[in-house]
Structure formats: structure tokens, C-alpha cells
N, CA, C and O of each residue as an XYZ file, in Angstrom:
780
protein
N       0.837     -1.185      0.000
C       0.000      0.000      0.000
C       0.881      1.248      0.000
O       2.067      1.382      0.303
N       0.096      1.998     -0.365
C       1.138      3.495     -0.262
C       1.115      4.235      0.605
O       1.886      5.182      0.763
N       0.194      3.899      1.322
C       0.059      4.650      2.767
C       1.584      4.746      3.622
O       2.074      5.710      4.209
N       2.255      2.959      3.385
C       3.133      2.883      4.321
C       4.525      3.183      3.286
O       5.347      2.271      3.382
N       4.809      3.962      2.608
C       6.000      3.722      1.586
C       6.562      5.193      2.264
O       5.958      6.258      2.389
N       8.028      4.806      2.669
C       8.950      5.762      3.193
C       8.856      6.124      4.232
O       9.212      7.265      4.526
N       8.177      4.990      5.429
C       7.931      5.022      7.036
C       8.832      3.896      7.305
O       8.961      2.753      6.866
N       9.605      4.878      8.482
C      10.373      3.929      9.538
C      10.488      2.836      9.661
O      11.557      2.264      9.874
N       8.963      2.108      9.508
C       8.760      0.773     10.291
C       7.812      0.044      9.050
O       6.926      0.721      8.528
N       8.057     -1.423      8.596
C       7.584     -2.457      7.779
C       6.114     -1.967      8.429
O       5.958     -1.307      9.457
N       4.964     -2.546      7.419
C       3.407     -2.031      7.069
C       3.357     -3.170      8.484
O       2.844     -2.964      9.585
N       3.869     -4.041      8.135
C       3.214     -5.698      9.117
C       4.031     -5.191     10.638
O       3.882     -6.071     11.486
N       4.565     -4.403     10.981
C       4.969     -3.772     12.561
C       3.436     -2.613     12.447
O       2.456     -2.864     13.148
N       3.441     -1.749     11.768
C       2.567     -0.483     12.149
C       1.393     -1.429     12.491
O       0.889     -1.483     13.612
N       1.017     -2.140     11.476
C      -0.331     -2.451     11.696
C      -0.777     -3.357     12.702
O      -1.963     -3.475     13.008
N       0.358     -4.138     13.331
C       0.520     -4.570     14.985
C       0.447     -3.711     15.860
O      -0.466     -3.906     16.663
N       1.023     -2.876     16.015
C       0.806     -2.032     16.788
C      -0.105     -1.062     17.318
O      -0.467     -0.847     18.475
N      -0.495     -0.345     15.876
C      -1.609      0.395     15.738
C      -2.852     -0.700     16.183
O      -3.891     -0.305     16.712
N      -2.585     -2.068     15.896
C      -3.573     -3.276     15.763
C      -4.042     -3.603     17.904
O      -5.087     -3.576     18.554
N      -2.913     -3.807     18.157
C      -2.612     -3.905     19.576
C      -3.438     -2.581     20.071
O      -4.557     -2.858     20.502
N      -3.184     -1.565     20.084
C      -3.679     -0.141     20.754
C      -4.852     -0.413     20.396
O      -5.365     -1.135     21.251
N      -5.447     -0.227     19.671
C      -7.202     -0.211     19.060
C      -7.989     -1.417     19.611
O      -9.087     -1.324     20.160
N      -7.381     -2.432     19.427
C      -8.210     -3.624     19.717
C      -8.274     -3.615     21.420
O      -9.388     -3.448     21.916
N      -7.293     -3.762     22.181
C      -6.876     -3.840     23.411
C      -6.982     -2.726     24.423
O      -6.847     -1.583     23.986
N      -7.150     -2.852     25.402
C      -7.358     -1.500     26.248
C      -5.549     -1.573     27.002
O      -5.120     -1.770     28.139
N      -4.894     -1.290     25.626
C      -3.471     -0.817     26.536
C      -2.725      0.348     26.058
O      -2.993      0.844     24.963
N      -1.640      0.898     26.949
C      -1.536      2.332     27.114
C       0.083      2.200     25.655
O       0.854      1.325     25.262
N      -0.118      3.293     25.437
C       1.388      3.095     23.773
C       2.744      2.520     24.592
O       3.652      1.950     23.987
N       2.763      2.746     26.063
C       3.760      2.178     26.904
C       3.921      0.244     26.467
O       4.672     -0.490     25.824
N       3.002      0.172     27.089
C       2.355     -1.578     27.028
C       2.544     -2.002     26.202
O       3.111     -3.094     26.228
N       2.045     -1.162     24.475
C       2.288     -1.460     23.371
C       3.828     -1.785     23.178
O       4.200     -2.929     22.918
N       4.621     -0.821     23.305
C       5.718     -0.875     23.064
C       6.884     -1.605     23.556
O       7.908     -1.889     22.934
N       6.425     -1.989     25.348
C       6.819     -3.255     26.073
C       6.544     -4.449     25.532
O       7.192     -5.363     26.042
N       5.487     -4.893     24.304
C       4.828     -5.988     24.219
C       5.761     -6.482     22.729
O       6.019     -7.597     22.275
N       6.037     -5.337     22.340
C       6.572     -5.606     20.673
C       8.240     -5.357     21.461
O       9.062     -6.138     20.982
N       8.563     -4.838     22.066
C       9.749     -4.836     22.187
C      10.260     -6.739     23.193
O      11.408     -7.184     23.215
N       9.391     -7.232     23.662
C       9.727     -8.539     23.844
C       9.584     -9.563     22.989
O       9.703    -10.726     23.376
N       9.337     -9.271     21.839
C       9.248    -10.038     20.726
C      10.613     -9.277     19.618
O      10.855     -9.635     18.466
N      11.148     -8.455     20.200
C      12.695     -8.104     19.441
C      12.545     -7.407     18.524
O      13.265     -7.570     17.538
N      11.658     -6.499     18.543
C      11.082     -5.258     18.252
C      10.956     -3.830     18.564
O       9.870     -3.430     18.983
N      12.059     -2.904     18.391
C      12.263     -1.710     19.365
C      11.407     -0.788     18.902
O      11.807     -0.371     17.814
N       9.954     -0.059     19.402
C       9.488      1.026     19.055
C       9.291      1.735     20.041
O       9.185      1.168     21.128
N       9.181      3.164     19.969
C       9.491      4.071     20.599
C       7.764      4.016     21.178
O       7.095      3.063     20.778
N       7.167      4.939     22.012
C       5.647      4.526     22.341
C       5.422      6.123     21.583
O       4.239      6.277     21.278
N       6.053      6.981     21.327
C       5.653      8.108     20.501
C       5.469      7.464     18.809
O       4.802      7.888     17.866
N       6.062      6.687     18.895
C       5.884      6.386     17.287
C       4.587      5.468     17.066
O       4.078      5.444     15.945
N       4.009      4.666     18.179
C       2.814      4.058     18.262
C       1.927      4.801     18.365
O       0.805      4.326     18.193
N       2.069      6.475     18.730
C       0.604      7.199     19.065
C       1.069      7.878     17.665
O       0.007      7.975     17.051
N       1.899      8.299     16.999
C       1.860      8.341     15.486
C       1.013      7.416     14.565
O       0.090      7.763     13.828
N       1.316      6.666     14.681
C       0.727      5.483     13.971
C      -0.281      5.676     14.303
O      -0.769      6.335     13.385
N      -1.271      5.504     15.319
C      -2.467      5.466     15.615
C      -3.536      7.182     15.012
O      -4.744      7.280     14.792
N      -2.726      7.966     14.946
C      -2.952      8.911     14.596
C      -3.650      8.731     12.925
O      -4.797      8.575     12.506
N      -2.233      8.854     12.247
C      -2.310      8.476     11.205
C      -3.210      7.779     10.503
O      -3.914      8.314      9.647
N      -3.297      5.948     10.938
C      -3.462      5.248     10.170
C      -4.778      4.273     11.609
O      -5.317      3.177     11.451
N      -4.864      4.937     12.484
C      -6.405      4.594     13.336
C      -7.597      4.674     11.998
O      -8.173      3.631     11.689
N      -7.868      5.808     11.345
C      -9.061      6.624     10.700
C      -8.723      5.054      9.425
O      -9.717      4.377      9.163
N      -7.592      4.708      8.878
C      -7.766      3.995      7.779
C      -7.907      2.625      7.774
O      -8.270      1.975      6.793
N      -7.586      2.114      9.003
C      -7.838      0.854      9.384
C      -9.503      0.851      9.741
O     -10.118     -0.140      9.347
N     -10.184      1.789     10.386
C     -11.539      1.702     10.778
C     -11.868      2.139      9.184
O     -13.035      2.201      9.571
N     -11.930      2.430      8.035
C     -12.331      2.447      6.996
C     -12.391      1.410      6.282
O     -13.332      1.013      5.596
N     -11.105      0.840      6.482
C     -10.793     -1.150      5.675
C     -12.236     -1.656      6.492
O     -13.217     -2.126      5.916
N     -12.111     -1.441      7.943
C     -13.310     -2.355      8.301
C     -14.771     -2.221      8.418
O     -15.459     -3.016      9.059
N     -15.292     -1.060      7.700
C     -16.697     -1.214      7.558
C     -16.671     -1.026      5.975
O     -17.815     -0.817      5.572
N     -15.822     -1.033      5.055
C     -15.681     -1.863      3.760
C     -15.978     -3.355      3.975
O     -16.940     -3.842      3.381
N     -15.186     -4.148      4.818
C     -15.432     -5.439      5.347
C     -17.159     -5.905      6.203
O     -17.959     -6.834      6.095
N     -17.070     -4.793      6.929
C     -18.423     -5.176      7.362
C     -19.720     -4.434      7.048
O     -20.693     -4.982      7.565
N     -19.869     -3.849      6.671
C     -20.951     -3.320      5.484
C     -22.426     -3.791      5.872
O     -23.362     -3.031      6.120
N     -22.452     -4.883      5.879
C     -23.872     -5.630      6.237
C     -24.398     -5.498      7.804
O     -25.365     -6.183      8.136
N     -24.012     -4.962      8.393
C     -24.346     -4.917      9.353
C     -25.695     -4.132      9.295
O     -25.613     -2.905      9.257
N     -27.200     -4.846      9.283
C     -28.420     -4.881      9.459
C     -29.203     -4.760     10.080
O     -29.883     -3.736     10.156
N     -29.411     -6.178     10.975
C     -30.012     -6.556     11.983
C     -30.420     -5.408     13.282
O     -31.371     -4.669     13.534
N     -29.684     -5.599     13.632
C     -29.764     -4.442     15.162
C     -28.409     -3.396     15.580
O     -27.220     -3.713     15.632
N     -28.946     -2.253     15.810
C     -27.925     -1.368     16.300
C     -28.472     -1.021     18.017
O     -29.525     -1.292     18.594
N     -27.479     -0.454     18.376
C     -27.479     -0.045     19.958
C     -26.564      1.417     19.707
O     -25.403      1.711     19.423
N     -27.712      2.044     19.969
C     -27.034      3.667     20.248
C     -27.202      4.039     21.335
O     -27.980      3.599     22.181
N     -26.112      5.312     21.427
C     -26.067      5.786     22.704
C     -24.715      6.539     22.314
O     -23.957      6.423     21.352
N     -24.716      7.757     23.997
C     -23.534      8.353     23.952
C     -22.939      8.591     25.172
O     -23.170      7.983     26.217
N     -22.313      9.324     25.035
C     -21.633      8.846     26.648
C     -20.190     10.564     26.271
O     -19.962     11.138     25.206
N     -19.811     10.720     27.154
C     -19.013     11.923     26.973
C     -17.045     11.808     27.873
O     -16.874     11.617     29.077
N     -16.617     11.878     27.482
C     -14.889     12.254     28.062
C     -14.194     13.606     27.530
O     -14.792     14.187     26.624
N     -13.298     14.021     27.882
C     -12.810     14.902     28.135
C     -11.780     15.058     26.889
O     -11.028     14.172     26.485
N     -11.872     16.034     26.499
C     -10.640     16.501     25.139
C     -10.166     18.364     25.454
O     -10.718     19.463     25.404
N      -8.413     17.615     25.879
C      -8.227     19.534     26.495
C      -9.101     19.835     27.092
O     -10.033     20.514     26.661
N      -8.986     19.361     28.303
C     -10.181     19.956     29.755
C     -11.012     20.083     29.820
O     -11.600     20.569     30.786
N     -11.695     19.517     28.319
C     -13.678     20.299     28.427
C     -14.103     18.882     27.860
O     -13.645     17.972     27.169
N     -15.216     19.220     28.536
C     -16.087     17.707     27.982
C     -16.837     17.729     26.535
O     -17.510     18.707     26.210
N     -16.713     16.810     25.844
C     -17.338     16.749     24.747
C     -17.969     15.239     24.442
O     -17.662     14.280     25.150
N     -18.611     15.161     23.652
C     -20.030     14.053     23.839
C     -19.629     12.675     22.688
O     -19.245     12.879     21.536
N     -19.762     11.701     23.116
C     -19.339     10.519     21.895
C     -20.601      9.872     21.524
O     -21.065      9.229     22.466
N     -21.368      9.831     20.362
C     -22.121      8.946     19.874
C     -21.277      8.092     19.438
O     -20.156      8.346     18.998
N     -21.932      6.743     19.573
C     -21.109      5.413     19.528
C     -22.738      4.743     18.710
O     -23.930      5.002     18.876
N     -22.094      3.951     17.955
C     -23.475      2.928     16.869
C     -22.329      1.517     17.107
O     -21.147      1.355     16.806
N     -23.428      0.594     17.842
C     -22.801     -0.775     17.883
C     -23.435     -2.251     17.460
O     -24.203     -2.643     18.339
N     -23.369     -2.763     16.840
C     -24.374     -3.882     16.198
C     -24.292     -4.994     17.804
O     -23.864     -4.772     18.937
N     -25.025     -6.370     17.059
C     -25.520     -6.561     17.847
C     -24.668     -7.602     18.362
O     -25.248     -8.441     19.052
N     -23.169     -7.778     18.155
C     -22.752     -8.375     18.391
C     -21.514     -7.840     19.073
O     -20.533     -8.565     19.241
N     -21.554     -6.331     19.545
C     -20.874     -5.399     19.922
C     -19.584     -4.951     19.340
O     -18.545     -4.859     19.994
N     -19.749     -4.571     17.594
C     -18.736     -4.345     16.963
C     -19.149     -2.837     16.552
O     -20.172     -2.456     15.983
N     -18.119     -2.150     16.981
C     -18.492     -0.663     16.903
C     -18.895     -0.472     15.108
O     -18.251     -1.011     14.208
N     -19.930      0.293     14.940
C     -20.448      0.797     13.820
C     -19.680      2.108     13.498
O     -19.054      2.294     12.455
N     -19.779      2.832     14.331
C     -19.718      3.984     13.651
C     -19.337      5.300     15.175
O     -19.852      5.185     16.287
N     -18.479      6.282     14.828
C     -18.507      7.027     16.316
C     -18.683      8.208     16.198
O     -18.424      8.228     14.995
N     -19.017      9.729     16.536
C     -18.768     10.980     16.476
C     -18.721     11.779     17.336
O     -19.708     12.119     17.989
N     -17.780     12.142     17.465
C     -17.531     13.144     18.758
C     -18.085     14.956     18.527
O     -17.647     15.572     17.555
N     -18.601     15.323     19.057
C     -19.575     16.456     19.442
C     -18.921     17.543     20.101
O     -17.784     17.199     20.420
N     -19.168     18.634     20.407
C     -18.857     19.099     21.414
C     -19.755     19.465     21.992
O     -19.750     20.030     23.086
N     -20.982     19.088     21.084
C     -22.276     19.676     21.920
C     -23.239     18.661     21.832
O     -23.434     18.106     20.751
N     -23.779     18.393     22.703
C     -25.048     17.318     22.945
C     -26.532     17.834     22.480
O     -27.026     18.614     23.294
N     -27.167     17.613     21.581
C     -27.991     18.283     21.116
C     -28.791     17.038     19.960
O     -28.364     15.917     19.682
N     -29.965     17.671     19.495
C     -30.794     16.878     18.900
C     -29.917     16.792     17.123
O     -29.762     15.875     16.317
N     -29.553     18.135     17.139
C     -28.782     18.053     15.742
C     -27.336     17.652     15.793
O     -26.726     18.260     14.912
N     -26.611     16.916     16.440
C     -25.529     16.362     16.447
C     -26.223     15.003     16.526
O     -26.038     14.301     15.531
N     -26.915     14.526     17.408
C     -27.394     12.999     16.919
C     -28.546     12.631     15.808
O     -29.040     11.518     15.624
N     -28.870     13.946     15.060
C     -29.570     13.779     13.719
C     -28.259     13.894     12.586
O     -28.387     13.468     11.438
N     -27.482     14.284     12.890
C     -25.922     13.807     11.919
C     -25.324     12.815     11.931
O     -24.927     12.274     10.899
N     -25.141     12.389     13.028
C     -24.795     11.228     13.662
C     -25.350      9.757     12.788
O     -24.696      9.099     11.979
N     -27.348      9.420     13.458
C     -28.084      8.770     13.138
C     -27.920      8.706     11.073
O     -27.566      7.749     10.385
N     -28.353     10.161     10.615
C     -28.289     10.040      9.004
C     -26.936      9.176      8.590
O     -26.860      8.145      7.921
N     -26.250      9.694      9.009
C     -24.728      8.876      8.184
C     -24.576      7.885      8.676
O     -23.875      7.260      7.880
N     -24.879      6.944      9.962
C     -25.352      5.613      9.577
C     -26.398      5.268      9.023
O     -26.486      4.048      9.165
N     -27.091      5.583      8.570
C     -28.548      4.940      7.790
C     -28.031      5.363      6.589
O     -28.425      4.511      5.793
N     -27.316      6.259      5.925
C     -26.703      6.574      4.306
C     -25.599      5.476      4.462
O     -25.445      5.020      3.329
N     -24.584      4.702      5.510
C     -23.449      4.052      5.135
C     -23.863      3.047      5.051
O     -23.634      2.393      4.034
N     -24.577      2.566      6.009
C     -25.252      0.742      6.407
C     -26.300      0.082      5.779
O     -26.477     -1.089      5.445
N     -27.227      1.524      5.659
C     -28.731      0.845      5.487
C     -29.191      1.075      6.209
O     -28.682      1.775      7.085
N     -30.745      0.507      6.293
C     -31.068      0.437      7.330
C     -31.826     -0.402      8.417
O     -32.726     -1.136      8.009
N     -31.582     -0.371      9.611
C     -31.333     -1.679     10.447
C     -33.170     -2.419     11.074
O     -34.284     -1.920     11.235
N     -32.552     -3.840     11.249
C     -34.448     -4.126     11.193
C     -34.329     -3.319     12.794
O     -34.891     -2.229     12.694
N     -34.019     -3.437     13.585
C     -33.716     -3.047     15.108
C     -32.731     -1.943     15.647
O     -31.507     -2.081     15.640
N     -33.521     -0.627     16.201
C     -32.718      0.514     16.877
C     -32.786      0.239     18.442
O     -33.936     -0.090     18.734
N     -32.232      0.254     19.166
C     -32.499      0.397     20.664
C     -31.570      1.590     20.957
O     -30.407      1.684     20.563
N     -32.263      2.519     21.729
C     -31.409      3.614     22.414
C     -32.067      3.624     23.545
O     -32.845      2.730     23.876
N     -31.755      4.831     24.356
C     -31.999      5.024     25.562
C     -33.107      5.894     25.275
O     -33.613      5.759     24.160
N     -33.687      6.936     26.204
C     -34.696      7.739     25.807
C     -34.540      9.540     26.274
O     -35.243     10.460     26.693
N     -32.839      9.199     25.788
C     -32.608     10.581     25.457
C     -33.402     11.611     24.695
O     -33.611     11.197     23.554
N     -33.854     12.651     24.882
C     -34.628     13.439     23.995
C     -34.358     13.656     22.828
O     -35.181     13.714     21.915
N     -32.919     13.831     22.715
C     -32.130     14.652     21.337
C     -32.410     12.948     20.786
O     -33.187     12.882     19.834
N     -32.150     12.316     21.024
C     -32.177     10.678     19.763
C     -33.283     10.667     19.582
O     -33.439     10.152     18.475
N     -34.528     11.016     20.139
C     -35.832     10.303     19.842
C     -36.089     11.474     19.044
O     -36.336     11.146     17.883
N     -36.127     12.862     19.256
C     -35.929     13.830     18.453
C     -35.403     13.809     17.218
O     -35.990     14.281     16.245
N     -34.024     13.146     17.162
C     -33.169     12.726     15.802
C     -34.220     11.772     14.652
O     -34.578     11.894     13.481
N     -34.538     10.356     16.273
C     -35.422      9.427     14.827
C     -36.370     10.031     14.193
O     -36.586      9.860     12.993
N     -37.010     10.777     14.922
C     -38.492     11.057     14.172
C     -38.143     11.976     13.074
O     -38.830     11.997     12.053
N     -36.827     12.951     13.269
C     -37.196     14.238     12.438
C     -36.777     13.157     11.074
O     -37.319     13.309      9.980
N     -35.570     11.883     11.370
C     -35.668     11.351     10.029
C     -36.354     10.380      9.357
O     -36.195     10.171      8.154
N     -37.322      9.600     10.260
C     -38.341      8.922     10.109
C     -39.353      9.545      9.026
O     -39.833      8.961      8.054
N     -39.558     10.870      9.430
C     -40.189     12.274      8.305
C     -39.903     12.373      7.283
O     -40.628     12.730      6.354
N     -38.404     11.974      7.236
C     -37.676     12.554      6.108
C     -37.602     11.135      5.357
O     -36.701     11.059      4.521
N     -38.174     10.333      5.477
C     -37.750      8.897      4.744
C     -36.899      7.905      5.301
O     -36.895      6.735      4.920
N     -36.299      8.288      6.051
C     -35.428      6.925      6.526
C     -35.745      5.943      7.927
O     -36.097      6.541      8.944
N     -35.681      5.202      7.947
C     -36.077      4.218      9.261
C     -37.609      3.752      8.920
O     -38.545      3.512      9.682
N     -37.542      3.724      7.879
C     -39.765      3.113      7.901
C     -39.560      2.216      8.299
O     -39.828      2.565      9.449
N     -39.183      0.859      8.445
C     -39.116     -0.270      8.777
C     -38.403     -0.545      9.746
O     -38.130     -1.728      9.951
N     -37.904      0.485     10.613
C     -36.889     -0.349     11.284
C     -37.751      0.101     13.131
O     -37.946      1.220     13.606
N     -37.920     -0.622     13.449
C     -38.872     -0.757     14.849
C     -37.352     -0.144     16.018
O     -36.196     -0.479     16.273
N     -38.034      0.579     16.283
C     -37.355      1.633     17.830
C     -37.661      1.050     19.287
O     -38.657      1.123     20.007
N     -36.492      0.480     19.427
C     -37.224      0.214     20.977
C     -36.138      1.397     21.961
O     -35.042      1.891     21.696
N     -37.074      1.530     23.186
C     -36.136      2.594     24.039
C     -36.015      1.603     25.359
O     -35.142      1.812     26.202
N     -36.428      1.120     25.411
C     -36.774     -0.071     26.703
C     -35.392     -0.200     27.495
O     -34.463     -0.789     26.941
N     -35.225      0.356     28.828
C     -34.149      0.660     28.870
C     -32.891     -0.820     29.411
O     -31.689     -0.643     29.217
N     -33.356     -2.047     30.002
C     -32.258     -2.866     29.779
C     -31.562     -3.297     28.621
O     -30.517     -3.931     28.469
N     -32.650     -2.648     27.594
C     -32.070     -4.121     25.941
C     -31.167     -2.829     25.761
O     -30.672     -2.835     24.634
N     -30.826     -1.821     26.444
C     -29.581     -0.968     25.776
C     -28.243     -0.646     26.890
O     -27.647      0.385     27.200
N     -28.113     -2.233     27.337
C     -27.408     -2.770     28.295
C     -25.407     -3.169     27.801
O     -24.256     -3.028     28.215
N     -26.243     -3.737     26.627
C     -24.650     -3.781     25.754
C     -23.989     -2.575     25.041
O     -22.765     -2.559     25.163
N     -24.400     -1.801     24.493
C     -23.446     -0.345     24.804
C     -22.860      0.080     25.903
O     -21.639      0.213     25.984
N     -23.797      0.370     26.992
C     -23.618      1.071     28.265
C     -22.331      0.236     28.815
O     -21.291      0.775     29.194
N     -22.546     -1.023     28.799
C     -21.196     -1.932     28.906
C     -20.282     -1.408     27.840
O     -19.348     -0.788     28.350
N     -20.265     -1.423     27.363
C     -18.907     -1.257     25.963
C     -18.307     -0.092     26.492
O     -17.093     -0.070     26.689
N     -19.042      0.895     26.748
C     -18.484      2.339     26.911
C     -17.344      2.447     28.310
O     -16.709      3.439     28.670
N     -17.355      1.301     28.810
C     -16.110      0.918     29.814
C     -15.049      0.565     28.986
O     -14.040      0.492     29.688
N     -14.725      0.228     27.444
C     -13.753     -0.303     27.115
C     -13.328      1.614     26.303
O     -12.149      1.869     26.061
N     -14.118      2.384     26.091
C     -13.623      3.482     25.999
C     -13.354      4.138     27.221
O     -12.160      4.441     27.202
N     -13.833      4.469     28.172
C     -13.114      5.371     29.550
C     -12.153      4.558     30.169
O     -11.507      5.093     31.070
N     -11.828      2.994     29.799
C     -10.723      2.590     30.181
C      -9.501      2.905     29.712
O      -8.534      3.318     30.352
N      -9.651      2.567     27.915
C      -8.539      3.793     26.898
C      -7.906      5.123     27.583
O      -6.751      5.252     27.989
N      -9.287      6.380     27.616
C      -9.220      7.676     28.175
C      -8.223      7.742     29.013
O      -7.208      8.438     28.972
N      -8.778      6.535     30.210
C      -8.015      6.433     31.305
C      -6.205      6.205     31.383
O      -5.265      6.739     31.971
N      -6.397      5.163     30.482
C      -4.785      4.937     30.705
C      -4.073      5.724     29.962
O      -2.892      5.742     30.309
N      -4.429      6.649     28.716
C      -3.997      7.190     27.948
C      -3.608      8.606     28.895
O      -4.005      8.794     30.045
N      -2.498      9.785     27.886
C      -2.508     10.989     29.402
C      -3.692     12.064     28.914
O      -3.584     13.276     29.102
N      -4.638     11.546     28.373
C      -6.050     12.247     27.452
C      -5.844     13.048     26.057
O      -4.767     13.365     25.554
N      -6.887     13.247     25.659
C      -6.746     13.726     24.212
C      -6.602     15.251     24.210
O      -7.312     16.038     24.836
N      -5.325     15.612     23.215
C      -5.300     17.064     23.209
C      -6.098     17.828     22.017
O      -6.053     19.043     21.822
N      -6.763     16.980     21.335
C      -7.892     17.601     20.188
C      -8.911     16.876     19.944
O      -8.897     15.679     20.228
N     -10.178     17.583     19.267
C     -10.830     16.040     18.571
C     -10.579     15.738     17.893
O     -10.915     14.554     17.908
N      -9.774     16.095     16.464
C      -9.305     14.719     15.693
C      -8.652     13.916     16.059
O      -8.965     12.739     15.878
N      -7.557     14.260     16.682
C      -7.037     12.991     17.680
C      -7.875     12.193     18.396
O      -7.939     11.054     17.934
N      -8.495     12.379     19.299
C      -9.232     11.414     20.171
C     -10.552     10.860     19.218
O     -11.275     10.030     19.770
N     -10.877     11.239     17.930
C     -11.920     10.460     17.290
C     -11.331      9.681     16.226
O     -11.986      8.785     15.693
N      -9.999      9.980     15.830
C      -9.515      8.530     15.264
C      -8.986      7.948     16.093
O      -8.567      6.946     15.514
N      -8.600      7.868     17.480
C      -7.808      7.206     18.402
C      -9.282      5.891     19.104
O      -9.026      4.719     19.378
N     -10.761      6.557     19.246
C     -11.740      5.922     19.488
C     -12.157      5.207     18.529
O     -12.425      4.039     18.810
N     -12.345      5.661     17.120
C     -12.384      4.625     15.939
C     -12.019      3.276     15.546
O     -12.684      2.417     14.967
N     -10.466      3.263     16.108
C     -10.019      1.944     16.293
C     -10.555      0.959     17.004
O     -10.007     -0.143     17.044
């Protein structure tokens, strides 16, 4: 690929690494302890490079790959901190808890999760099953696009245990946050969550 032509490090190291950070809840330290015992010296600045970089293109390879995702989504959002101020994460997760889709906000509002909601229903389709919580701004979001044509078929539940498996997931992001020393922008921290 050309992405990786005239970088430091072979495509099959970045994409371990970058692979390790995204998948795993460990800190670019860990990363770099983990590849360096396999006789591998990377610096842990060159792993939050990488992740920078090439986080946004690896989460692109994989909803090329997963595309079909139909059946059921689980929305919801949940908020962490970027440069001292809080800002808001919509997270879209199928039903087998493989992140769909993410967007970070700075504002919580009915028209950030009507942007949100449209560009998964324009990337995916659309799903036989929504479950969210019964946030105002989402139920606000479905209907204004329910209006607009999209979601006829797809049945809304708000019922609040069946939106039990997000609310869980969102521990494998404030665990990231956590070990990480936090995000100094949002493009950083929304391709760093992408992964």
C-alpha cells in the first residue's frame, strides 16, 4: 500500500501495533513493552503516530469489510474529556458489539445525533432493530428522520435494559481515556476511538 512507503517501520509492525492499541485496552507504553519482547524496538511516541495516522484507515478497511451490518444497532452516547472540556461521543454498535460507527460532538444536542443517526442509515442501510436510551435529542433525531424517509421499517425500541450492551462497551472506551494521558484535540481522540 502506499500509505506505508517511506515510514520507519515495515506495514506488518505499524499495523501490529496500531492493531494492539485499538483492539486492546493498553496504554502506547504496554504497546511498546509488548513488541519490544518479541525483538522489536518502538518508541511509544511512534505508536501514538501510527495510531494517529493510520487509526481513521484501518476503521475504513473495516466497515468496507463489514458493510452488512443490518439486523440491530445499539445507540447511545456517553461523553470524556478533550483539552479539559467535555465533549459528547455517539457510539453505533451492532448486535454483536462491533463498533459501527462514532462521532464526537462538542455539543449534545438533537442536531448532532440527527448527523450522527443520518450517516449511519446513508453508510449501512437500514437496520431491522434501533435500541437507544430515551434521550430526547435521539428520539428527536429518529423522528425528524423517520419524516424525512429513513427508518420506515426499522422498529425503535427505548426499553431501557435491551440498551445494556453499549452502556457496557463504553467501559472499554473510559478505560482507553483512562490509561492514555487524554486527548489534546478532537481529531485525535476520534480517530484514536475509531479503532
Amino acid at each position: 500500500m502506499r500509505y506505508f512507503k517511506g515510514k520507519q517501520f515495515k506495514k506488518e509492525i505499524i499495523l501490529v501495533d496500531v492493531g494492539y492499541y485499538c483492539r486492546f485496552s493498553l496504554s502506547y507504553r504496554d504497546v511498546s513493552k509488548i513488541l519490544k519482547e518479541r525483538g522489536i524496538s518502538v518508541h511509544p511516541t511512534s505508536i501514538i503516530r501510527g495510531v494517529h495516522e493510520y487509526g481513521n484507515l484501518i476503521y475504513q478497511i473495516w466497515q468496507v469489510k463489514n458493510k452488512s451490518a443490518r439486523l440491530s444497532w445499539h445507540l447511545d452516547e456517553t461523553y470524556i474529556k478533550v483539552k479539559g472540556k467535555w465533549c459528547y461521543l455517539y457510539r453505533a454498535i451492532d448486535k454483536d458489539g462491533h463498533t459501527l460507527d462514532i462521532q464526537l460532538r462538542k455539543k449534545r444536542d438533537h442536531q448532532a445525533a440527527y448527523a450522527f443517526m443520518k450517516r449511519l442509515v446513508k453508510h449501512f442501510g437500514e437496520p431491522t432493530v434501533l435500541t437507544t436510551d430515551k434521550a430526547s435529542a435521539l428520539l428527536c433525531a429518529f423522528n425528524k428522520l423517520r419524516k424525512q424517509g429513513f427508518y420506515q421499517t426499522t422498529i425503535h425500541c427505548t426499553i431501557k435494559h435491551l440498551n445494556n450492551l453499549i452502556e457496557q462497551d463504553h467501559r472499554h472506551v473510559k478505560k482507553r481515556f483512562t490509561k492514555s494521558a487524554g486527548f489534546q484535540n478532537l481529531r485525535h481522540a476520534s480517530r484514536t476511538l475509531k479503532g
